[in-house]
N, C-alpha and C positions, 0 to 999 in steps of 0.2 A: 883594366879594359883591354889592355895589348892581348893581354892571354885568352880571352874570349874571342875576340878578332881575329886569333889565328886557327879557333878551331871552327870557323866559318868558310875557312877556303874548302872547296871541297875535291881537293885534290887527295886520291885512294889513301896515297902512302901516310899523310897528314892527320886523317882522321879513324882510322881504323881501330886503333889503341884506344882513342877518346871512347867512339861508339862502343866497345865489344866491354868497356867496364861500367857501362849507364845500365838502366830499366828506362830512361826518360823518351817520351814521346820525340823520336826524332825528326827534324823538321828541317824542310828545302823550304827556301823562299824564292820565286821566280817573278821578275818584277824589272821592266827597263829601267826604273826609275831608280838612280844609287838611294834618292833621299828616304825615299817610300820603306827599300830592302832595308837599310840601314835604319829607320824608325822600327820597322814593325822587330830589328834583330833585338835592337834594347830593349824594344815591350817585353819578347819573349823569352831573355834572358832571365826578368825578374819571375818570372812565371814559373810556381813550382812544378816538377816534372816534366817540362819541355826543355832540350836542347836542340840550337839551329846550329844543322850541321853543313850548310851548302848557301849559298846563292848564286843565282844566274841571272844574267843580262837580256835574256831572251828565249824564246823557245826553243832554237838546239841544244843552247847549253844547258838549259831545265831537261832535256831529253838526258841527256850526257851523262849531267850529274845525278838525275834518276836512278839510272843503268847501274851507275858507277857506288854510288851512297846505298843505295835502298831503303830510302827514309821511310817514315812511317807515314808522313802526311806532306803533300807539298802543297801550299798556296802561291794561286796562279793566275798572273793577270791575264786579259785577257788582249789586250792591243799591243802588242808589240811587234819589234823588227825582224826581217827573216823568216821566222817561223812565229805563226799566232798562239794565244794560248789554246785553243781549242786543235790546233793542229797537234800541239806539242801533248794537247791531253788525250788526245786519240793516242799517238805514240806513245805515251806512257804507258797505258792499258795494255797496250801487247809487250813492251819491252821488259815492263816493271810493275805487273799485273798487283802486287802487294803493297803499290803506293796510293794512296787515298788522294788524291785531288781537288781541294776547295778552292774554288774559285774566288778569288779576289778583287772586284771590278768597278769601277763607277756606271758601267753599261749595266739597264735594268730593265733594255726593251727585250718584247717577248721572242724574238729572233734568235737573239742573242743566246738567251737564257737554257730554249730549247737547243740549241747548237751545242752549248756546253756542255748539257747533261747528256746529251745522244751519245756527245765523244768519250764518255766515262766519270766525268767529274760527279765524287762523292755531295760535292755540296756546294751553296752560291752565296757570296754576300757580296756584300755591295759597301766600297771603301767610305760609308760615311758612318758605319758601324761603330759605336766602342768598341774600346779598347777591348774590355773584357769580353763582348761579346763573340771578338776573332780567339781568345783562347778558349772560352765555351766550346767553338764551331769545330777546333783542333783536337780537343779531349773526346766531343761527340764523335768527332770522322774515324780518330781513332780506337774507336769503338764499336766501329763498323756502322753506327749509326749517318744520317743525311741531314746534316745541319743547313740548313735553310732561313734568308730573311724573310720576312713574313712578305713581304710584297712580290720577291719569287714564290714563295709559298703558293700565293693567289694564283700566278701564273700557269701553275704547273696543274693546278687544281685543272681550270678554267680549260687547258688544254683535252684534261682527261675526259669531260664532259661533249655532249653534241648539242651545240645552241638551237635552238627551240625555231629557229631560220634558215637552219639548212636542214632541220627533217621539213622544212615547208617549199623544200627545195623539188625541182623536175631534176630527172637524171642529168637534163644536159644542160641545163642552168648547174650544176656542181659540175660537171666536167668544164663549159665555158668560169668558173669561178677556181677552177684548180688551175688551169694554163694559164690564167691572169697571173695567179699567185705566184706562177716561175716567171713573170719578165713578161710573156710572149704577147705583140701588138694584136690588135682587134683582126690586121688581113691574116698573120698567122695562124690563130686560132680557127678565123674558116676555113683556112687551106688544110688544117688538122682534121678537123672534123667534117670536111665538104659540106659545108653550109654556107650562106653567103655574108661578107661582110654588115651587112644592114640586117641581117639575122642576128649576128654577136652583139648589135648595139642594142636591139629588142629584148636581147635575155639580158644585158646587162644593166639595161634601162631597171629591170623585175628586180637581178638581184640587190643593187643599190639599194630600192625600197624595202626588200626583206631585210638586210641586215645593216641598214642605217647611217649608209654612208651617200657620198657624193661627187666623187670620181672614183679614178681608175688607180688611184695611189692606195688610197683610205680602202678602195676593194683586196689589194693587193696584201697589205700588211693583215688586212684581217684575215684572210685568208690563209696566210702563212699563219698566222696568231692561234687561227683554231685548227692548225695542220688538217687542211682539205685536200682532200683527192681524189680524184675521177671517182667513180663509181665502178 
């Protein structure tokens, strides 16, 4: 085991030799957690055709080691310190445009989801996955293929679609339902639009009924969920 552990560090001079005499799927693990990188390095040691040639602590050093390795697939959590994974996957995309990024997460709200693939990541699972399904996910990415758990799956679908409540929408009931969606209070929204506050509660009263909800939270996330925007 010592000998595997040492070709995990992923310092240049360390790994070079290893990498340049494989064909194996090379593979960054990025994960605050030591127990988690340290699980998933044993899973994929026994894994024919994968070697992990990196792990990092966090989002810069997933940057770093990126740059520095140029793995073939890096799985990537998505809460950690410093640098998030979604920040660290956007930087990847430009620094180390040939590394495939699966997301690795127990987060499986639609925010999230949509955040992570905007920033580049090839693919999303979600840490209650088998075993075998996270090497599935790593053979797929590296194939150029989008390995997806099916309940991202849904999500992504769901996004691509226009719910059948906002084509029942007025123009400015979707613009007062797009500035919910950013944070912005009900006086905001009239000072945006010059309309008056008891106006934003009148459209907001509608869109509530249209799309099935029942405050100003449940409007918000929905909104974000089917990515709305002004008109």
């Amino acid at each position: 085991m010592a000998d595997i552990t040492s070709s995990w560090q992923w310092d240049l001079g360390s790994t070079t030799s290893v990498v340049t005499l494989t064909s194996s799927i090379r593979v960054l693990l990025c994960d605050d957690h030591s127990v988690v990188r340290e699980g998933l390095a044993r899973l994929l040691s026994s894994a024919e055709g994968i070697e992990v040639v990196g792990m990092a602590a966090d989002g810069a050093e997933g940057v770093a080691a990126a740059v520095a390795l140029r793995p073939d697939v890096i799985l990537m959590d998505l809460a950690m310190p410093n640098v998030d994974g979604v920040t660290a996957t956007r930087r990847i995309s430009l620094e180390a445009p040939d590394a495939r990024v699966v997301v690795l997460t127990s987060f499986s709200d639609n925010a999230r989801i949509h955040d992570a693939l905007d920033a580049g990541a090839r693919g999303y699972l979600l840490k209650d996955a088998e075993a075998s399904e996270v090497v599935r996910a790593i053979r797929a990415a590296a194939r150029g293929e989008a390995p997806l758990d099916p309940r991202v799956a849904r999500a992504v679908l769901a996004r691509g679609t226009t719910p059948a409540a906002l084509s029942g929408m007025t123009a400015r009931e979707r613009e007062v339902l797009a500035l919910l969606g950013t944070g912005m209070a009900n006086k905001a929204i009239a000072r945006r639009l010059g309309i008056s506050e008891a106006t934003v509660k009148a459209h907001l009263t509608r869109i509530f009924r249209q799309i099935g909800v029942t405050d100003r939270t449940q409007a918000a996330i929905w909104a974000r969920d089917h990515n709305v925007v002004a008109p």
